[in-house]
N, C-alpha and C positions, 0 to 999 in steps of 0.2 A: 517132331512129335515123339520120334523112339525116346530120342535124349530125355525128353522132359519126362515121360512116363519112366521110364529107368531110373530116373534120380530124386523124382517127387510123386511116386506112387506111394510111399507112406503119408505126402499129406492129404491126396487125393483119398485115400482109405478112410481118412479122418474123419473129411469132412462126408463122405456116403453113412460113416458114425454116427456121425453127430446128429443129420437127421433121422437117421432109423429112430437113435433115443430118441429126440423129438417127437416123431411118429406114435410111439410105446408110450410115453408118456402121457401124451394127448389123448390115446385111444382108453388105456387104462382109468383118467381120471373120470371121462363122461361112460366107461363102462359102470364104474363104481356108483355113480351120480344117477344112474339110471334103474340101479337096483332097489325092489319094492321098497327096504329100508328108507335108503336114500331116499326114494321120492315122497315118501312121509317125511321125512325132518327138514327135506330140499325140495317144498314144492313151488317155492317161485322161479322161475326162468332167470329174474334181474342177479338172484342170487347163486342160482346154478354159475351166469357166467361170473359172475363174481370170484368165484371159487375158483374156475377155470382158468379164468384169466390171470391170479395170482398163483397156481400152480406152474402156467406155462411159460411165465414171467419168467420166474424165478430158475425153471430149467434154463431158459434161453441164458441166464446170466449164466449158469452154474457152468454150460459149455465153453461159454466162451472164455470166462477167467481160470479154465481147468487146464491143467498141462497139456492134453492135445488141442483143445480148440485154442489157446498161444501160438501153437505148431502151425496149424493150419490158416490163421486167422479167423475162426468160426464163419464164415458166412451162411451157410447151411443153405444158401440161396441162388438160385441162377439168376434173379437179378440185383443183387448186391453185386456177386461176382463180375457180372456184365458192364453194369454202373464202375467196379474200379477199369475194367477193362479201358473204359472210356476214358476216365481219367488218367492213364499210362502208367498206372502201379503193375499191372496183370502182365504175364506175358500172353502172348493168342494162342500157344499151346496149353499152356496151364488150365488158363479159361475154361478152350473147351473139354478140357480133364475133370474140373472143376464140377461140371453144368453136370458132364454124364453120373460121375458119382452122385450128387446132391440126387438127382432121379433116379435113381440105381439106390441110392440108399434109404429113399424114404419110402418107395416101393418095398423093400423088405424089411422095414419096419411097420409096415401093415398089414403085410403077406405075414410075416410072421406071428400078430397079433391074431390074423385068420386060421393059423392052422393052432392057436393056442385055445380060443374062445371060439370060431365056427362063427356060426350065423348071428349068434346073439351081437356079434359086434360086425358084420356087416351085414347086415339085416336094417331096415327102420326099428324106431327111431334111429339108433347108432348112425346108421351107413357109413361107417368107416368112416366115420368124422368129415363127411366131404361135404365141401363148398359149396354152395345154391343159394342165385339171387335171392332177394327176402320178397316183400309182396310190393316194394315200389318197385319192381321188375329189375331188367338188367343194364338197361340205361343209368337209373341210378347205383347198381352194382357194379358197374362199370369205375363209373366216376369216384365213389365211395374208393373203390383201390386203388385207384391213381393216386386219392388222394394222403392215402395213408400211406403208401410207397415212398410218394412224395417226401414224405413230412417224416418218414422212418431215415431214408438217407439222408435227408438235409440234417438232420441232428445227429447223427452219425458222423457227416463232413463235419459239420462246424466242431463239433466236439476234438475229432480228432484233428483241427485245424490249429485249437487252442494247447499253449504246452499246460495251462492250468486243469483244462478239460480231460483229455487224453483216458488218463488212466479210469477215467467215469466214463467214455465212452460203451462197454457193456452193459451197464446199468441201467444208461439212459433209452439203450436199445430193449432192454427188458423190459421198463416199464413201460413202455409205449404198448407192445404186444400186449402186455397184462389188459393197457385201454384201450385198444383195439377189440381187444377180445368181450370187453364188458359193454363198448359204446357202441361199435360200428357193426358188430357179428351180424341183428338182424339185419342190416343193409345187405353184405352180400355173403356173409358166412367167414368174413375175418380172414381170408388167404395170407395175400401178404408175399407170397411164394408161389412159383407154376407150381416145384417139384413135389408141393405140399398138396397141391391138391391134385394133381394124378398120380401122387400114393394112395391118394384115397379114392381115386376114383376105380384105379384097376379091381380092386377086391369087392364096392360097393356095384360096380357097375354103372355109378351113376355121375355121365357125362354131360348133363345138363345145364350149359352156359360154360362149359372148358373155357370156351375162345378167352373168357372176362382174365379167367386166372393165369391163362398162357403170354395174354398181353396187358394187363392193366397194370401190374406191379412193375412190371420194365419199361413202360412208360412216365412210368411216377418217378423209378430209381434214375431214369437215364434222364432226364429233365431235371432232378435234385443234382446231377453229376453236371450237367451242361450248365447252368446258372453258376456253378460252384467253380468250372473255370474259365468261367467269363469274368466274374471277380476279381478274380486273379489269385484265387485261395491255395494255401499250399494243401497237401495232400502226402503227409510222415508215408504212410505206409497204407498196405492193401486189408491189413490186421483191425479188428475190432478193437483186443489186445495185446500189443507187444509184448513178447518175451527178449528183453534186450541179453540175456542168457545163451539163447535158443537161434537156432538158423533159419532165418526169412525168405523163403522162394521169391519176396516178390520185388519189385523194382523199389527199394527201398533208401528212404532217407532220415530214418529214425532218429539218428545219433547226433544229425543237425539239430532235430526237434529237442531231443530231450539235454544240449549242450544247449539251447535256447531259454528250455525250462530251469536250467541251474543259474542260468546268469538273471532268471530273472528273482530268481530266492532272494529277500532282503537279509 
């Protein structure tokens, strides 16, 4: 555990980063959306997440094809990270290096947001952007994350499975959040991520159905991992995007992948 922190505490930094922006981002754009302006020119909900969902889309991309989140692999998520775990890209130091920052960093990306803006942004409406089953309660919020976990890492796998796919693997992880965020939010408030939503819950206070966001996205990623090698699928790297440039912490076989994707160039 020394070794690994000693020699991948810049990407471990990274990725505590990566979320905080996340975090900031999130909290700023439904700050914005919230003010009286705003809610005169933005009063329908359909269109609020609308907006949301293509604002937080487009950050997810923006981390992960950015020089550090190459670095790091972007995961921003303890279960992505857990999900490559499972697939033998991760090392189990890394991982739980990995997990502590993602919570450690999205935490002070809200903590931050609170001593900038105060109550208005964790206060209602706002509450720190935090997660809460919608009105089909938390059985269907339950299920609702599993199933976008699900269906977030399977296209993530397959993508990064393909040498044609690969380098769209960011993209396609972006736009999924963007419909996540526009379709599924009122089912249970869009997680997607634990460390996501107890950054928001520390500053809002409001722990109401945690358990959904602690376990339903690692159910969904870790079941999108376990189908995926039972297949027999390969699995290049722990990376959303590789930087074939750049130094890969993770149990990596990239250079097969993308020696695959040349031969397959007509």
């Amino acid at each position: 555990m020394a070794a690994a922190l000693r020699s991948h505490w810049q990407e471990y930094l990274i990725e505590a980063s990566g979320l905080a922006v996340f975090m900031v981002v999130a909290g700023i754009c439904v700050v914005l959306l919230n003010t009286p302006s705003a809610i005169r020119a933005v009063a329908s909900p359909d269109l609020q997440r609308l907006l949301i969902g293509a604002a937080m889309g487009l950050t997810a991309i923006a981390i992960i094809y950015s020089p550090w989140g190459r670095r790091s692999g972007a995961h921003l998520n303890p279960a992505v990270t857990l999900a490559f775990l499972r697939l033998g890209k991760v090392a189990p130091a890394d991982a739980a290096f990995y997990v502590l920052a993602q919570f450690a960093g999205g935490i002070a990306g809200t903590m931050l947001l609170t001593a900038l803006v105060g109550e208005r942004f964790t206060l209602p409406p706002i509450a720190a952007v935090a997660t809460v089953p919608g009105n089909w309660g938390e059985a269907a919020a339950f299920a609702a994350e599993v199933a976008i976990a699900f269906g977030l890492m399977t296209t993530v796998l397959s993508a990064n499975a393909s040498a044609r796919l690969m380098r769209w693997t960011g993209v396609c992880a972006g736009a999924l959040v963007a419909l996540y965020i526009v379709v599924e939010a009122p089912v249970s408030g869009m997680s997607l991520n634990p460390a996501r939503s107890v950054a928001s819950a520390v500053p809002s206070g409001i722990w109401h159905g945690i358990w959904i966001y602690l376990t339903a996205p690692l159910v969904g990623m870790l079941l999108a991992a376990e189908l995926h090698l039972r297949r027999g699928r390969r699995t290049p790297c722990a990376k959303l995007h590789h930087n074939a440039n750049g130094r890969c912490i993770f149990r990596c076989d990239f250079s097969a992948a993308q020696s695959q994707e040349v031969r397959h160039v007509p």
